[in-house]
PDB file of N, CA, C and O in Angstrom, chain B, residues numbered from 101:
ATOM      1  N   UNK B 101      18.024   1.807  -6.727  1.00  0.00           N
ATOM      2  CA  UNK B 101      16.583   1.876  -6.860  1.00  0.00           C
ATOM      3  C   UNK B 101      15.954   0.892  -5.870  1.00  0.00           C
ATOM      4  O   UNK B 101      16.275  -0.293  -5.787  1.00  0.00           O
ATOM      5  N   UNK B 102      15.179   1.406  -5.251  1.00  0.00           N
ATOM      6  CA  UNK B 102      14.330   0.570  -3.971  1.00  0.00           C
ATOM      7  C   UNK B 102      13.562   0.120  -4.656  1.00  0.00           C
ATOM      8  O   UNK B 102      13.225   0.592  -5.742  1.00  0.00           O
ATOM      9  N   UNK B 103      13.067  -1.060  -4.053  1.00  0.00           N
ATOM     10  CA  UNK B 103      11.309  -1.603  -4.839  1.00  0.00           C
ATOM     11  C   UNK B 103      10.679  -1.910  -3.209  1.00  0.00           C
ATOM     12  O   UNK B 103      11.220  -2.051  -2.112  1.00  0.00           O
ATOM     13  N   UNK B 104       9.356  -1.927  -3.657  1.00  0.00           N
ATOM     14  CA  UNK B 104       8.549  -2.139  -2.538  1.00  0.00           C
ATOM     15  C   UNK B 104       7.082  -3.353  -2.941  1.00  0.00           C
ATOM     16  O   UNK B 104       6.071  -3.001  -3.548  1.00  0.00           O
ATOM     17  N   UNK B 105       7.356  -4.829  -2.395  1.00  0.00           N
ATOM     18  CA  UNK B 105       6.505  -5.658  -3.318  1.00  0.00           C
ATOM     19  C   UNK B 105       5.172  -5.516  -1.936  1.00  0.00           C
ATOM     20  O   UNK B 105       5.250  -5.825  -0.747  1.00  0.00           O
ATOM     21  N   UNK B 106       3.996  -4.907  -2.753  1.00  0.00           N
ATOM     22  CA  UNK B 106       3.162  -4.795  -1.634  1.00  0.00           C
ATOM     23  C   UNK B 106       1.562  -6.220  -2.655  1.00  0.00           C
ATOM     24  O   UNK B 106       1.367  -6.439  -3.851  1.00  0.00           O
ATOM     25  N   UNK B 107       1.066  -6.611  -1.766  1.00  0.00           N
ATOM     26  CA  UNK B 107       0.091  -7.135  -2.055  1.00  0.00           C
ATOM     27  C   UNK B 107      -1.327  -6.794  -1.535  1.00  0.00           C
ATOM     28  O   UNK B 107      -1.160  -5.942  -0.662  1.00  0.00           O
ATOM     29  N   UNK B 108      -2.451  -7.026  -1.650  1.00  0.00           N
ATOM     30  CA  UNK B 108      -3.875  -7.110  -1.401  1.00  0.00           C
ATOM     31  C   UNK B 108      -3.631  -7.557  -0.112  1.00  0.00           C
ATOM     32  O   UNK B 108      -2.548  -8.088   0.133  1.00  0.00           O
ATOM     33  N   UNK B 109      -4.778  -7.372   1.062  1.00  0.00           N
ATOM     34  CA  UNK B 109      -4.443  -7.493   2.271  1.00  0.00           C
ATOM     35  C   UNK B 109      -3.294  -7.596   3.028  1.00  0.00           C
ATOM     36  O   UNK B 109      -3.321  -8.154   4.125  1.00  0.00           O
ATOM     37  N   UNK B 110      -2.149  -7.054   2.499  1.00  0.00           N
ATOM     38  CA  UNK B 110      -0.868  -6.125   4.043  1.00  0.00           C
ATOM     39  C   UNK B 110      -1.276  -5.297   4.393  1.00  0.00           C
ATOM     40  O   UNK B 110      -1.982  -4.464   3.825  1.00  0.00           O
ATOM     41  N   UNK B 111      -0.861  -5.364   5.554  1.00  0.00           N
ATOM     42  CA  UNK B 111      -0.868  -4.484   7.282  1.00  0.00           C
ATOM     43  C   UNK B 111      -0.029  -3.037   7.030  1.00  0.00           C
ATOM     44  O   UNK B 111       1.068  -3.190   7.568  1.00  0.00           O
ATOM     45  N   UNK B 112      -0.080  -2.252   6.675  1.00  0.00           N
ATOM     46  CA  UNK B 112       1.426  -1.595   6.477  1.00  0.00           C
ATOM     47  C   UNK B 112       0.978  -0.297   7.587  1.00  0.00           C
ATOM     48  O   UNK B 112      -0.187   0.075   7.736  1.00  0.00           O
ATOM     49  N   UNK B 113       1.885   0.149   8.140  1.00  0.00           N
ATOM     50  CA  UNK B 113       2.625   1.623   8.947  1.00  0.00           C
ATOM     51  C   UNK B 113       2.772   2.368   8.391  1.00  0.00           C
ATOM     52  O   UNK B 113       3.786   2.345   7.693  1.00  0.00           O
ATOM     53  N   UNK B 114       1.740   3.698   8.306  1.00  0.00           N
ATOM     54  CA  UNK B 114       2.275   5.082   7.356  1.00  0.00           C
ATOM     55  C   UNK B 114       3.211   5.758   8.204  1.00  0.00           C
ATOM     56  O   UNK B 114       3.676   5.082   9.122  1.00  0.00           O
ATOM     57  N   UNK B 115       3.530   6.772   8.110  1.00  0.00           N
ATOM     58  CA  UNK B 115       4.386   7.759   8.541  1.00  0.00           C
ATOM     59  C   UNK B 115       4.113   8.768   9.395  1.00  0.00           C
ATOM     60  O   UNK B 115       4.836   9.103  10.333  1.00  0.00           O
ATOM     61  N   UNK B 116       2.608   9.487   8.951  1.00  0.00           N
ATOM     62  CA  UNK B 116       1.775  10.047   9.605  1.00  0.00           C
ATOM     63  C   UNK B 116       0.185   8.764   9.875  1.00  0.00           C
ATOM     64  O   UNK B 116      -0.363   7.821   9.303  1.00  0.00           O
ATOM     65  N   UNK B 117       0.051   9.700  11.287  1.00  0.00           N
ATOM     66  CA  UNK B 117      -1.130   9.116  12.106  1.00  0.00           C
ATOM     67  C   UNK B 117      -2.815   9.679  11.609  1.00  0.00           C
ATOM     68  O   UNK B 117      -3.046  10.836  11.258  1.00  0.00           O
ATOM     69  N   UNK B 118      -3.688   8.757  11.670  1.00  0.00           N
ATOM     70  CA  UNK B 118      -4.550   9.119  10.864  1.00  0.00           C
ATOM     71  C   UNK B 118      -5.420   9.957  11.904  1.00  0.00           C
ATOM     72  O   UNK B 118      -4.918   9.943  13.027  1.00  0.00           O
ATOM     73  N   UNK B 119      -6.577  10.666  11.802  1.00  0.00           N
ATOM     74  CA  UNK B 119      -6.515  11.599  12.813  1.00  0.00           C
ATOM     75  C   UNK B 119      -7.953  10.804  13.916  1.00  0.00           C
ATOM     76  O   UNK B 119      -8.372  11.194  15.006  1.00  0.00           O
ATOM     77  N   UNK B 120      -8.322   9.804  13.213  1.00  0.00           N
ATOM     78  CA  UNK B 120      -8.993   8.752  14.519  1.00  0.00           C
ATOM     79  C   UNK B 120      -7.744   8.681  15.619  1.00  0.00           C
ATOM     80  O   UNK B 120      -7.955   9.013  16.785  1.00  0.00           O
ATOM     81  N   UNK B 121      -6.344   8.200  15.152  1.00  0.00           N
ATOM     82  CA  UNK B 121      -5.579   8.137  16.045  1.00  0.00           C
ATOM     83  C   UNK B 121      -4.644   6.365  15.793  1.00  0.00           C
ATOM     84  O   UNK B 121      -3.599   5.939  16.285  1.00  0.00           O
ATOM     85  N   UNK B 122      -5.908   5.579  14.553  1.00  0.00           N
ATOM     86  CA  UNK B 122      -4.602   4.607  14.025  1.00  0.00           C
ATOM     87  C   UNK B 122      -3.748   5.155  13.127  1.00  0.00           C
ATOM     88  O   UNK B 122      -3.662   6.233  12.539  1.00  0.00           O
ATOM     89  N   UNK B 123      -2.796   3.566  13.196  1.00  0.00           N
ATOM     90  CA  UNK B 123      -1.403   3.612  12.309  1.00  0.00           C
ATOM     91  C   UNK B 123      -1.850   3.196  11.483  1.00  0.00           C
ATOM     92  O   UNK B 123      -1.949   3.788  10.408  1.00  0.00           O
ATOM     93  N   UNK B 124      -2.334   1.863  11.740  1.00  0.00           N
ATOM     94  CA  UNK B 124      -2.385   0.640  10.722  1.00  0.00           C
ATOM     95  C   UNK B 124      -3.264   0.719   9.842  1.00  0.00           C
ATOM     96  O   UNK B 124      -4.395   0.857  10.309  1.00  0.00           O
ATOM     97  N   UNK B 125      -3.175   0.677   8.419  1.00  0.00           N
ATOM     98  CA  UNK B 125      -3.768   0.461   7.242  1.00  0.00           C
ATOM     99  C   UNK B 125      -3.721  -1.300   6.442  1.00  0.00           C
ATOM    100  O   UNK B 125      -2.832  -2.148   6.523  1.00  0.00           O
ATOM    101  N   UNK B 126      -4.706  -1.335   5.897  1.00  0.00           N
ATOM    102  CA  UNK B 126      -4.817  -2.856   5.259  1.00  0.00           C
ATOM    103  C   UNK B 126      -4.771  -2.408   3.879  1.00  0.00           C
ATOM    104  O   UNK B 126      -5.613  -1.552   3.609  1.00  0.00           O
ATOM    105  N   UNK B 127      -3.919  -2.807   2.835  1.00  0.00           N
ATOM    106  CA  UNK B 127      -4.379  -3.152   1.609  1.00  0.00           C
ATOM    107  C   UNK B 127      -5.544  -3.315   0.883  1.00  0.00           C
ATOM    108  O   UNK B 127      -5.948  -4.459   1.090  1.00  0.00           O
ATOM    109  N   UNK B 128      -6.190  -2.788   0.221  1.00  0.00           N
ATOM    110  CA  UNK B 128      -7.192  -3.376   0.125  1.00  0.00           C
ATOM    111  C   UNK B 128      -7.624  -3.341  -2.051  1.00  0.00           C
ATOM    112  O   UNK B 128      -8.544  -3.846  -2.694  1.00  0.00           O
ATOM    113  N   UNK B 129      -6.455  -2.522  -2.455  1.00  0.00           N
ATOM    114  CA  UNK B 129      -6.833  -2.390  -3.919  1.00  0.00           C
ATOM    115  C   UNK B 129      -5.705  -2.287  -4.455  1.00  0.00           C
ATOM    116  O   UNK B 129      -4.948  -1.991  -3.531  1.00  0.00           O
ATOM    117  N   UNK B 130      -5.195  -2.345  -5.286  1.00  0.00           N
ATOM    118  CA  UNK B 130      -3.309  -2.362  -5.766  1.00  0.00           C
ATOM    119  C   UNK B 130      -4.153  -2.098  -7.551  1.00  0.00           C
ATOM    120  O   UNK B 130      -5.046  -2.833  -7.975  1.00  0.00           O
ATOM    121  N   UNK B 131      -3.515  -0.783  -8.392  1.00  0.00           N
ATOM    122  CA  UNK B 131      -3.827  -0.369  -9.671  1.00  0.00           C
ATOM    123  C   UNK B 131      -2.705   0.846 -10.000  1.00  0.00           C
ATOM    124  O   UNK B 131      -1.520   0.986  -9.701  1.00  0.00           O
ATOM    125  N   UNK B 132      -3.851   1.807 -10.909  1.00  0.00           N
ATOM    126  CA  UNK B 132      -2.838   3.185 -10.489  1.00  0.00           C
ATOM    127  C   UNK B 132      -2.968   3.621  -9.392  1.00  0.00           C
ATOM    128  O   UNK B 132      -2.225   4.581  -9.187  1.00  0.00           O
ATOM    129  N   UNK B 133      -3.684   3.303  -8.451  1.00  0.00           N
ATOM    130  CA  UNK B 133      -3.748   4.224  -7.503  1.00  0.00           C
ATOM    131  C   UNK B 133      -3.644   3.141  -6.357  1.00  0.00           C
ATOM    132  O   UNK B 133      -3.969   2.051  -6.826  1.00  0.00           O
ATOM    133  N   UNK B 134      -3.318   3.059  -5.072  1.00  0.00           N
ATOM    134  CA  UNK B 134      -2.974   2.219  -4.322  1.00  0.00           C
ATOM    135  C   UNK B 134      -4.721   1.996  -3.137  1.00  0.00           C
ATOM    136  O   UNK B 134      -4.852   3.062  -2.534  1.00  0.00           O
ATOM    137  N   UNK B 135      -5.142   1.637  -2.996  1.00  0.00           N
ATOM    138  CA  UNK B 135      -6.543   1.616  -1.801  1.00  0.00           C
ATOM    139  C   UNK B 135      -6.155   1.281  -0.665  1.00  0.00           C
ATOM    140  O   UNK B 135      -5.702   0.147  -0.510  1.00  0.00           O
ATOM    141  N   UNK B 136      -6.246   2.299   0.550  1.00  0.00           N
ATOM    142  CA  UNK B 136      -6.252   1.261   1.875  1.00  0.00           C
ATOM    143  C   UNK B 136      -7.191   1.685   2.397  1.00  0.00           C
ATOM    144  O   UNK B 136      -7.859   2.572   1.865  1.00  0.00           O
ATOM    145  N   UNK B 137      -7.526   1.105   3.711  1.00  0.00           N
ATOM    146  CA  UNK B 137      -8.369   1.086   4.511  1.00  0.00           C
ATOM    147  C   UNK B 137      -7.709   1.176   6.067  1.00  0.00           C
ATOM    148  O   UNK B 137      -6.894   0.331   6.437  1.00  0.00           O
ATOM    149  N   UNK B 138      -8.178   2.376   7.009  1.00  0.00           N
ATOM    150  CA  UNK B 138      -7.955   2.438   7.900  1.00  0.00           C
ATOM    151  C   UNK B 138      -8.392   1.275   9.382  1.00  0.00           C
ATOM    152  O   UNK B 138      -9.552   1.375   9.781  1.00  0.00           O
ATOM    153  N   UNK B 139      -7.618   0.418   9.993  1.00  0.00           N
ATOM    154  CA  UNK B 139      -7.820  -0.664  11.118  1.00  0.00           C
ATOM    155  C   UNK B 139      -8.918   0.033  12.145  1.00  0.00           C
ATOM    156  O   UNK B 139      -9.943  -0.546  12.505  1.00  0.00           O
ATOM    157  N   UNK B 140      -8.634   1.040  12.458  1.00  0.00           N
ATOM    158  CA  UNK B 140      -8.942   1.724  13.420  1.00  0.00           C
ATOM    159  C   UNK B 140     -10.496   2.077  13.186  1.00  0.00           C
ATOM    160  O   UNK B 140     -11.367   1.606  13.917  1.00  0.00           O
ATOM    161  N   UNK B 141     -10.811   3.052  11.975  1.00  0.00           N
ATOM    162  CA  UNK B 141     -11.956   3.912  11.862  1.00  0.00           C
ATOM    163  C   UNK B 141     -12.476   2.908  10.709  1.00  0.00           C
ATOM    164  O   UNK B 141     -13.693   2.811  10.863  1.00  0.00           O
ATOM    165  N   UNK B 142     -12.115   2.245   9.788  1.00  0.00           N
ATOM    166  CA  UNK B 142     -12.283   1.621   8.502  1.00  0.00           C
ATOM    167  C   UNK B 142     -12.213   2.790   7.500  1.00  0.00           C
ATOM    168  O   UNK B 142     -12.467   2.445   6.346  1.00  0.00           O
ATOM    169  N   UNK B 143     -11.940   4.028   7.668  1.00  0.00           N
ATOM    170  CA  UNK B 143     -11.966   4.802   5.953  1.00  0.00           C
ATOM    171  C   UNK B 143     -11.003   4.480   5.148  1.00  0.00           C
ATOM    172  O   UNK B 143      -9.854   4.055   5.267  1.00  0.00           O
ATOM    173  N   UNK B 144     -11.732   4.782   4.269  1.00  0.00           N
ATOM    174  CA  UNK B 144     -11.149   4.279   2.898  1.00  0.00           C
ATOM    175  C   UNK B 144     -10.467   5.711   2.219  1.00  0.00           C
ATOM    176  O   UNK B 144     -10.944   6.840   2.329  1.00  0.00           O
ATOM    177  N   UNK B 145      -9.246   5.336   1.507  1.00  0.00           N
ATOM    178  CA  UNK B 145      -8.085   5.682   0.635  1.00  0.00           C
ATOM    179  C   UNK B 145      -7.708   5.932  -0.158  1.00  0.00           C
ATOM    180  O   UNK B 145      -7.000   4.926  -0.128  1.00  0.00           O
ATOM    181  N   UNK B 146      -7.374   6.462  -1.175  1.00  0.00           N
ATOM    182  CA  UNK B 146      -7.042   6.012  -2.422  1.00  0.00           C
ATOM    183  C   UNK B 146      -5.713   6.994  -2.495  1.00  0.00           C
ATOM    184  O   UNK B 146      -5.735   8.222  -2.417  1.00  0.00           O
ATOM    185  N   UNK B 147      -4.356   6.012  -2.694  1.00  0.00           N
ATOM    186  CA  UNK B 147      -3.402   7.485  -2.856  1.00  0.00           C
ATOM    187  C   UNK B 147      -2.595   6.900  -4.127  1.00  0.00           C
ATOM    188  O   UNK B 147      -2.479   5.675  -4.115  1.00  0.00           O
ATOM    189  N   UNK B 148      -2.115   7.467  -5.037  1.00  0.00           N
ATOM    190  CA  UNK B 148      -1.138   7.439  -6.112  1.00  0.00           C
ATOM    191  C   UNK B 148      -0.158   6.664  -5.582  1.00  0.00           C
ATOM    192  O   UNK B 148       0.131   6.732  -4.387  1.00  0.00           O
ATOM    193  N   UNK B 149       0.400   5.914  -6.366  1.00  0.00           N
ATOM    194  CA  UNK B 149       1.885   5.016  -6.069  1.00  0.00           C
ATOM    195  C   UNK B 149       2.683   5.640  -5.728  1.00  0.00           C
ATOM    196  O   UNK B 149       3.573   5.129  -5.050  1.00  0.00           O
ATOM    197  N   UNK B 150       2.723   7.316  -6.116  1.00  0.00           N
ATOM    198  CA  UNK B 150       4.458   7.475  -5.537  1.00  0.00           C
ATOM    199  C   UNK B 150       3.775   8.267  -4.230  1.00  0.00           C
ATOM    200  O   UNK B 150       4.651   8.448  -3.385  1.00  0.00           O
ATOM    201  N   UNK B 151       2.572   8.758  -3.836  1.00  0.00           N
ATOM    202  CA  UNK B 151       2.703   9.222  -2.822  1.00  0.00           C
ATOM    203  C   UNK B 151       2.290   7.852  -1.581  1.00  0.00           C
ATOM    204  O   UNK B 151       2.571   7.908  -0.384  1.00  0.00           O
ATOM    205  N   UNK B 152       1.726   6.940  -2.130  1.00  0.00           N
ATOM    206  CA  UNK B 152       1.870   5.972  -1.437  1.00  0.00           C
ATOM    207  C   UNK B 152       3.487   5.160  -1.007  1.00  0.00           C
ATOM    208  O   UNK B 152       3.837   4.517  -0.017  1.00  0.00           O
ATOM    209  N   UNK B 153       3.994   5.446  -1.912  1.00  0.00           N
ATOM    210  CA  UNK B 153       5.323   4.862  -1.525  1.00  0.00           C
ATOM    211  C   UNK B 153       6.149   6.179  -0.428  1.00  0.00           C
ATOM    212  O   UNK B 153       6.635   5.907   0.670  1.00  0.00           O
ATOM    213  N   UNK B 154       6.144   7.183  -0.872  1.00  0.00           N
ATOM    214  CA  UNK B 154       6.451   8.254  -0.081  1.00  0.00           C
ATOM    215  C   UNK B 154       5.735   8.548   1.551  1.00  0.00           C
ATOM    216  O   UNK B 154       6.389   9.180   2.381  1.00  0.00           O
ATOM    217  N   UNK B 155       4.511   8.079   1.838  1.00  0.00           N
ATOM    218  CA  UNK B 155       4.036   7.245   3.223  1.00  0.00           C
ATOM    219  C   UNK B 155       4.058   6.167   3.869  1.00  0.00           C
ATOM    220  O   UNK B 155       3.341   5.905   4.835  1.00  0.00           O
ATOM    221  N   UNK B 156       4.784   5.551   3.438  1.00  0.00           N
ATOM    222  CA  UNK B 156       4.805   4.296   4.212  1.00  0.00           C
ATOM    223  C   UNK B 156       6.095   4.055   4.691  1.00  0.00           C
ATOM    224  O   UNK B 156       7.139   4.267   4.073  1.00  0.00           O
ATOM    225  N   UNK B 157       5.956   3.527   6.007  1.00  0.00           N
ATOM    226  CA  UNK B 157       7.224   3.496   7.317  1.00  0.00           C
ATOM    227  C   UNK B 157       7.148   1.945   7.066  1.00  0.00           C
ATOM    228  O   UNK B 157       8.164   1.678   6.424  1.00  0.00           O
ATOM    229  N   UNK B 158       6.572   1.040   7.229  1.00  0.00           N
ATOM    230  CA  UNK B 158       7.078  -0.675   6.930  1.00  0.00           C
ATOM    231  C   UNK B 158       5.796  -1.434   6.844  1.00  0.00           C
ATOM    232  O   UNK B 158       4.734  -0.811   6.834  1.00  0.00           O
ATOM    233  N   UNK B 159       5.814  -2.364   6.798  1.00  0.00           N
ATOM    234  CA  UNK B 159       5.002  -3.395   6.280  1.00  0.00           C
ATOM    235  C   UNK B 159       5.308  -4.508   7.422  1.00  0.00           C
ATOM    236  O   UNK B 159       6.195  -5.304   7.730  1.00  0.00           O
ATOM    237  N   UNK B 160       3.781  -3.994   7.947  1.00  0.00           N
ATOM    238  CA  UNK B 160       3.823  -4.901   9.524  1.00  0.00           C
ATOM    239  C   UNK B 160       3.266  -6.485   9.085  1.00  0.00           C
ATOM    240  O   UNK B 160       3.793  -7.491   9.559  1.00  0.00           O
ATOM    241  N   UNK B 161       2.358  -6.527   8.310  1.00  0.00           N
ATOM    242  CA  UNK B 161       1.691  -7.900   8.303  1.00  0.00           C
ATOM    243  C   UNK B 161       1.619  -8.590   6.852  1.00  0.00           C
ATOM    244  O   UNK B 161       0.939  -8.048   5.981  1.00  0.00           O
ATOM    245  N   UNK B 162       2.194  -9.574   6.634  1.00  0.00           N
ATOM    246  CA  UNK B 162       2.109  -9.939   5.350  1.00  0.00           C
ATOM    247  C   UNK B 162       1.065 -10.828   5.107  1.00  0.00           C
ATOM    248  O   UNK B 162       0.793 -11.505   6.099  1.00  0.00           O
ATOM    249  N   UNK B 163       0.372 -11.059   4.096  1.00  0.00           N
ATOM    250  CA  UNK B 163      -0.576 -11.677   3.403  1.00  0.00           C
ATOM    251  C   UNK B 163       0.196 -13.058   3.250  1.00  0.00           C
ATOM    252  O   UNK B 163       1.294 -13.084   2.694  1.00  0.00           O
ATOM    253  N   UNK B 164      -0.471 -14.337   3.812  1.00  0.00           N
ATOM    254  CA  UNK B 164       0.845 -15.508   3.692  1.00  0.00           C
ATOM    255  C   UNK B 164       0.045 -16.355   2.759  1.00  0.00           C
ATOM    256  O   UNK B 164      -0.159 -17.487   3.197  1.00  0.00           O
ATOM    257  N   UNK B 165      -0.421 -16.117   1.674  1.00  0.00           N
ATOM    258  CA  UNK B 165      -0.963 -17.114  -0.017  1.00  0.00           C
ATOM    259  C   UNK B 165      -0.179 -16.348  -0.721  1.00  0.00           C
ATOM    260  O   UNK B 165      -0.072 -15.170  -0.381  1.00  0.00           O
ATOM    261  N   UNK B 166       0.502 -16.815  -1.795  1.00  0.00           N
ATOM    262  CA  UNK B 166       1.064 -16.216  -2.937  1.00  0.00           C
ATOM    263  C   UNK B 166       0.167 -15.588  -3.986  1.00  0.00           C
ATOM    264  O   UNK B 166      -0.718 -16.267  -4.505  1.00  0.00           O
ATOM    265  N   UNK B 167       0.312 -14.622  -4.240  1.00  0.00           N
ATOM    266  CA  UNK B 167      -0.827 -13.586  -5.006  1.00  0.00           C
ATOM    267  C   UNK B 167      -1.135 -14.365  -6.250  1.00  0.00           C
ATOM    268  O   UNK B 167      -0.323 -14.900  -7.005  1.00  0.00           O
ATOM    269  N   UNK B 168      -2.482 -14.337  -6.340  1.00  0.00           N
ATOM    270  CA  UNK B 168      -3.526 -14.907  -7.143  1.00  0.00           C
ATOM    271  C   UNK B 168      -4.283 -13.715  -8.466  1.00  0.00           C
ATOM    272  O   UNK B 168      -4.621 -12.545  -8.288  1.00  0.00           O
ATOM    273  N   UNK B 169      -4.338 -14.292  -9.363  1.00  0.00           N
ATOM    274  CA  UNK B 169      -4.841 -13.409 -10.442  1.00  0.00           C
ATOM    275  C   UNK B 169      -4.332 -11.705 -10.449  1.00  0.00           C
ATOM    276  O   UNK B 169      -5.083 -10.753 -10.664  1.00  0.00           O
ATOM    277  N   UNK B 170      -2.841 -11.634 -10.148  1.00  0.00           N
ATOM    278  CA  UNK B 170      -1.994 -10.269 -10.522  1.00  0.00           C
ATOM    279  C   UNK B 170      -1.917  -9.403  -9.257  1.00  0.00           C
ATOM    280  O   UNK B 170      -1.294  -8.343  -9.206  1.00  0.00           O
ATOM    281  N   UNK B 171      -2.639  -9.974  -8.189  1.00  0.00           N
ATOM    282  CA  UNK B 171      -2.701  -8.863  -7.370  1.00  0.00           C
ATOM    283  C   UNK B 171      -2.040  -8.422  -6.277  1.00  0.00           C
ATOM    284  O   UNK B 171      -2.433  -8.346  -5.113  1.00  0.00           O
ATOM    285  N   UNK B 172      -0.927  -8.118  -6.793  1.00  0.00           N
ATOM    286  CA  UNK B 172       0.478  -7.998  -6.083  1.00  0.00           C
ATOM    287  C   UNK B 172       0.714  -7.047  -7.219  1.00  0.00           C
ATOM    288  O   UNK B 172       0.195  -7.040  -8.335  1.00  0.00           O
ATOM    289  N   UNK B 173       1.796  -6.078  -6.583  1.00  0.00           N
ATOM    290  CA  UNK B 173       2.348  -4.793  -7.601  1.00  0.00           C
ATOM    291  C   UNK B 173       4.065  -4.813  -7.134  1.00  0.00           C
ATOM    292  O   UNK B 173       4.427  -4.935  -5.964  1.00  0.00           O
ATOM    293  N   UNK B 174       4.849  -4.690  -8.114  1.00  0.00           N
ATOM    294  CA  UNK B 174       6.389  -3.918  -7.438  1.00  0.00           C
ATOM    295  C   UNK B 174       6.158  -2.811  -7.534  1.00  0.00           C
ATOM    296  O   UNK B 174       5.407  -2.595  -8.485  1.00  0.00           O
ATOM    297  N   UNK B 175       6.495  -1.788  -6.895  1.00  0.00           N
ATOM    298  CA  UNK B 175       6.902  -0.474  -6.620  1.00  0.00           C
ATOM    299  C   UNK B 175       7.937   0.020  -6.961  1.00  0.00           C
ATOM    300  O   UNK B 175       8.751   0.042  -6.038  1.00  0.00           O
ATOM    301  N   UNK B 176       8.284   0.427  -7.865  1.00  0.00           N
ATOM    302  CA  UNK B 176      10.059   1.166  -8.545  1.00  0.00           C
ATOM    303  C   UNK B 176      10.061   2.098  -8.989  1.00  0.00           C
ATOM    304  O   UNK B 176       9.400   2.102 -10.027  1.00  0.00           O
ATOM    305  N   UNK B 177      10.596   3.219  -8.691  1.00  0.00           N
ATOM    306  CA  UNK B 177      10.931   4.654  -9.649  1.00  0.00           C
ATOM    307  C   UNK B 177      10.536   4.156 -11.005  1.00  0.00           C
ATOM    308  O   UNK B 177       9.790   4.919 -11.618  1.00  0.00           O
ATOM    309  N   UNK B 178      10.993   2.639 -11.830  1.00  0.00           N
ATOM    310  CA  UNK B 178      10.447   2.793 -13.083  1.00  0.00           C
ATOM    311  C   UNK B 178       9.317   2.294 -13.266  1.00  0.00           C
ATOM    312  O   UNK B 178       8.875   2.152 -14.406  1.00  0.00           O
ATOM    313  N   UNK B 179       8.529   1.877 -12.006  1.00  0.00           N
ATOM    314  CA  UNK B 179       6.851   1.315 -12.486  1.00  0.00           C
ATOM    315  C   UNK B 179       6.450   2.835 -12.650  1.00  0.00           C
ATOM    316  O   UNK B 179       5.810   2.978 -13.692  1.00  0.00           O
ATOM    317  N   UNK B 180       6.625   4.035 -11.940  1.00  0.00           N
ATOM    318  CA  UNK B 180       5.623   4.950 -12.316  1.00  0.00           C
ATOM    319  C   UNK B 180       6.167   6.131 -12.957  1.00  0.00           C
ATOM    320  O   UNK B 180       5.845   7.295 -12.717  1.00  0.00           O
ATOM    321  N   UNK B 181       7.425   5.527 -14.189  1.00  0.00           N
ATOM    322  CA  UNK B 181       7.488   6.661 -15.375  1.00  0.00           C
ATOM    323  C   UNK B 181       6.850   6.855 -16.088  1.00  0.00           C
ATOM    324  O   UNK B 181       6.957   7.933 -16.672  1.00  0.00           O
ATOM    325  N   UNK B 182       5.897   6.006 -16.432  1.00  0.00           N
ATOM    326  CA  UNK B 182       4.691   6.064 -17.593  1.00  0.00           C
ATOM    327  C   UNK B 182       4.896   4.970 -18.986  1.00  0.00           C
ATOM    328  O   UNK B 182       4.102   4.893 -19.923  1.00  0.00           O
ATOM    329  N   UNK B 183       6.220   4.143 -18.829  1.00  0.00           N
ATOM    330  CA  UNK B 183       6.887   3.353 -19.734  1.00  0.00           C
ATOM    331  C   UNK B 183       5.820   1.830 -19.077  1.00  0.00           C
ATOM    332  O   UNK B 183       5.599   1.317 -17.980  1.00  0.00           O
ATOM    333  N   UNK B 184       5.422   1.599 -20.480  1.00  0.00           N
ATOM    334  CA  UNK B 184       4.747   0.072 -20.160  1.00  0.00           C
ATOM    335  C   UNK B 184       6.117  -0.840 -20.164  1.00  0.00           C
ATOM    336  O   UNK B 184       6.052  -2.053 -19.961  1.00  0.00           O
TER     337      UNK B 184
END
């Protein structure tokens, strides 16, 4: 089982190109649903955890403060079975 620890402001690399023509997306909301924001054009995001995990090629820029009031998520086949 992979995990993927993403936080509030990372840089991350999708898979597909957005059709302005950036890569790069910023973090910008971590819940059920993941928020980014495009570098390039600034639009905004909203994709489900597993299809967010299912787009993303790596995690270019890390956020360097240790996450403050929860806002950091792991990513695991068992965060999104529906089991609290």
């Amino acid at each position: 089982m992979t995990q993927l620890d993403i936080q509030v402001d990372d840089v991350v690399h999708l898979r597909k190109q957005h059709p302005c023509g950036g890569w790069q997306w910023r973090v910008f909301r971590i819940g059920a649903d993941i928020g980014i924001v495009c570098l390039t054009c600034h639009r905004r995001l909203m994709l489900p955890r597993h299809k967010f995990r299912k787009a993303i090629k790596t995690i270019e820029h890390r956020r360097s403060a240790q996450p403050e009031n929860g806002d950091s998520l792991l990513l695991s086949e068992s965060s999104t079975s529906g089991n609290p």
